[in-house]
N, C-alpha and C positions, 0 to 999 in steps of 0.2 A: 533286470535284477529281481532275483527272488524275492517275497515277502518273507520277514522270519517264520521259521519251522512252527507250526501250531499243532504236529500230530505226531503221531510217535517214530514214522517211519520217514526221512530225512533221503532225499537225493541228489547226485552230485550237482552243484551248482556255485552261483554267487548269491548271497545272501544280503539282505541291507536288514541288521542286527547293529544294537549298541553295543560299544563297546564291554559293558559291563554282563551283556549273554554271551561275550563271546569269550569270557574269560572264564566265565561259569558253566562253559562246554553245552553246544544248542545240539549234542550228539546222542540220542539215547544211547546208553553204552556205556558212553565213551569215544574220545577221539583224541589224537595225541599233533600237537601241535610244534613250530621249530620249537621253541624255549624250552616243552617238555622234550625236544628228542637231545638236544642239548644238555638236558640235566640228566636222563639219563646214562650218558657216559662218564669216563673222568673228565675233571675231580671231582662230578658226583654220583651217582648210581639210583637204582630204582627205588631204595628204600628213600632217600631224597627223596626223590620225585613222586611218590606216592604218602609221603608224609606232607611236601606241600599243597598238595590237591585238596589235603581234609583239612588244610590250617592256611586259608586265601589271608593274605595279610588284610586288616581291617581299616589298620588308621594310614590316614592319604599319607602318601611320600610325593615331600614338597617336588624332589628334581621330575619325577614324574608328572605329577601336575603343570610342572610348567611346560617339560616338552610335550603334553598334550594342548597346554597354551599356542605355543610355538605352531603345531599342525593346525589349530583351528584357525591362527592367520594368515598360514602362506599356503595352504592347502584349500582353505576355504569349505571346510566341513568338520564338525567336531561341537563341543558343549559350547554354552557361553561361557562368555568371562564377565566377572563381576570383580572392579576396582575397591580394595580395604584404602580407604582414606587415615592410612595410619603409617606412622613408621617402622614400626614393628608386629608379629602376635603378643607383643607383652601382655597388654593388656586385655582386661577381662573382653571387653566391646570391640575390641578388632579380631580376638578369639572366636565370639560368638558368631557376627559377623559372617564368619568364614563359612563358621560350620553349617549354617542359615544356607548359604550361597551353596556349598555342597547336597545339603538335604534338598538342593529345587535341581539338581546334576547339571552346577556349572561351575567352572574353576575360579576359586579365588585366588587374584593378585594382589601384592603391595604395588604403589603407584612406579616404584622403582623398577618391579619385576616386570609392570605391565607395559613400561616405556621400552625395557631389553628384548620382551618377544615382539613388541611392535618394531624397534628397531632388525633385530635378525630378520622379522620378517621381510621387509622392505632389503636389504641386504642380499634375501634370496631372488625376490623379482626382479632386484637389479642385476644380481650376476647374468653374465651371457651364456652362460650352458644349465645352470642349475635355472634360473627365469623361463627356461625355455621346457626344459624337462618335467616342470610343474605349471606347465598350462597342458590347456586339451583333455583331462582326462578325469577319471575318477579317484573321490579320496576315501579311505577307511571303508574298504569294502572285504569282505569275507568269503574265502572260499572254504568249502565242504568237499572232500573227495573223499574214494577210498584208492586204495593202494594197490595194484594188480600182485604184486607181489604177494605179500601178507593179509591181506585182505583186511587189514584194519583201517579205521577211515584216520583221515587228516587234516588239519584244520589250521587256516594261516588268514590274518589280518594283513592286507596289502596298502602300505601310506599313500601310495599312488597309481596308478594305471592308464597308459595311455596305450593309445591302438599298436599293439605288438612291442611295448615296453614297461618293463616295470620300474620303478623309482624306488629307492627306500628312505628317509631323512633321517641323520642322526645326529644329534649336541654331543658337544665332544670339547676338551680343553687346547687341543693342540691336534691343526690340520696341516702339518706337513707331512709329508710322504713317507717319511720315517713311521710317525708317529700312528697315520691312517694305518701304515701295515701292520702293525704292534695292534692294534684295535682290533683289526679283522680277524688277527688268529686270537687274541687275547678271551674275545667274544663268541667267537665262533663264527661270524657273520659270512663268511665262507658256507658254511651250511646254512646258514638262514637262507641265501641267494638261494642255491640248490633245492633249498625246500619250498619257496614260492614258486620259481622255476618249474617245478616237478606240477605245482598244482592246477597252473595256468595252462600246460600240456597236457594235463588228465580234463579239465574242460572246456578247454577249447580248442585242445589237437594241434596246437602251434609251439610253439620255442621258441620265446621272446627276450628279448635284450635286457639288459637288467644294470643299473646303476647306483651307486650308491652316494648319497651328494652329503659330505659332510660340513655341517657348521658350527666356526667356533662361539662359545657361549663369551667369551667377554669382547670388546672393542678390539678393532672397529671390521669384527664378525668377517674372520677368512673362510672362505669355501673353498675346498677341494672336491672334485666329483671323480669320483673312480670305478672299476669293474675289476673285480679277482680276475685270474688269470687262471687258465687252462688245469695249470697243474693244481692250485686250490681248489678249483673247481671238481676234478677228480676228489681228489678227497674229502670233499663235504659231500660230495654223491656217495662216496663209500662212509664215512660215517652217518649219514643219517640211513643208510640201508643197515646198518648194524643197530641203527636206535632201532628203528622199526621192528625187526626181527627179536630182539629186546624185548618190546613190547606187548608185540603179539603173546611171547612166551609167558610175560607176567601175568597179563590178561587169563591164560589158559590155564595156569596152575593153580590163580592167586599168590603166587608168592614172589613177592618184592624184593631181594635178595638186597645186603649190603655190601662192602667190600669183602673180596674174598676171604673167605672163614678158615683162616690157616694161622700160625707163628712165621712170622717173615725175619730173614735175613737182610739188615737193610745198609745199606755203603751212605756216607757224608753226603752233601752235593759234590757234584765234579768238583768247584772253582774251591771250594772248601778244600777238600780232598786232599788238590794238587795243592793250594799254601803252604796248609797244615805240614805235610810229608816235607816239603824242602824247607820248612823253617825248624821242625821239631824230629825227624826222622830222617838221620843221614847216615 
């Protein structure tokens, strides 16, 4: 694994960066990442995605801290964690606490939170297919590539890596099959696969297996572990090659463009539509 980039010129590989340069782009340039190829399309567009880049949200967001929590148990790589002996942030010293515990880049838990990712965790080790999928391998590692196509580079944080498989972990309120599939297109997570996928074959000329293990965040912690299928597949290939191409172009003009600059003509939703007409329009 590569050292972090310390020079201006950046080559394809794996990097071991924290998380916090890899959010802050270790690309002179520029480099465009899934979440950014994601915000790029609908429902959001470039000006989106280039208004976020100059506005990094500052103050921590708890659900994220914790499933950062959550990876440095069952992963076994990531910040520490430091216990608030408190029942809540009410107060002023479990506030400060917190922020103390942040300023030294490790995450703070209440004793409640810190018993729920310890519990998921053990939850994960025990399951028989997700216990197995997160041993052997590497956690929170960073790929650099560029894009033969567009020739702009790309950049994806990988939760896991075992020899010719990728894993991805996600917290999640509800893991039934139903619910997993609604998440996948909801999120896009269809292209996220696709764009790991894509990175793992630009540096290491393979095409690796890819999984996604979902766990749920309350009692008594179900997992389901899944793989998109063929045809999602297909189209997270074809929309992150439309981010891409997207991006290239913004890159070359400067111009960020928002929703298209027209007066639209716009119809109800369908389910609306169809009520409204047979209840009011006969």
């Amino acid at each position: 694994m590569t050292a972090a980039p310390e020079v201006a010129e950046v080559v394809p590989g794996v990097y071991d960066i924290t998380a916090d340069d890899y959010h802050a782009d270790p690309v002179p340039g520029g480099s465009l990442s899934s979440t950014g190829a994601r915000k790029l399309l609908p429902p959001g567009c470039p000006a989106l995605y280039r208004y976020e880049q100059g506005h990094q949200q500052t103050a921590p967001k708890r659900h994220l801290e914790f499933g950062t929590a959550l990876h440095t148990l069952a992963l076994g790589d990531g910040p520490g964690l430091v216990r608030i002996d408190a029942d809540s942030y009410k107060t002023k010293a479990a506030q400060e606490a917190a922020e103390q515990a942040r300023a030294q880049g490790a995450i703070p838990l209440l004793p409640a939170e810190m018993q729920q990712a310890q519990d998921m965790a053990a939850a994960l080790i025990a399951h028989p297919q997700a216990g197995e999928l997160l041993t052997g391998g590497e956690a929170e590692q960073t790929y650099l590539w560029r894009d033969e196509e567009t020739g702009i580079w790309c950049r994806a944080r990988l939760d896991y890596v075992r020899p010719g498989e990728i894993v991805d972990l996600k917290t999640t309120t509800d893991v039934s099959l139903e619910a997993v599939i609604k998440s996948i297109h909801k999120w896009g997570y269809h292209q996220q696969r696709c764009w790991y996928v894509d990175g793992h074959r630009a540096i290491w000329g393979e095409e690796p297996e890819f999984r996604f293990v979902f766990i749920a965040k309350t009692p008594p912690y179900l997992i389901t572990v899944v793989e998109p299928d063929v045809t999602s597949c297909l189209i997270g290939e074809a929309r992150n090659r439309r981010a891409r191409h997207i991006y290239r172009e913004c890159q070359r003009t400067g111009n960020w463009p928002a929703y298209d600059q027209q007066i639209w003509t716009v119809p109800l939703p369908a389910y609306a539509e169809k009520n409204d007409l047979e209840e009011y329009v006969k």
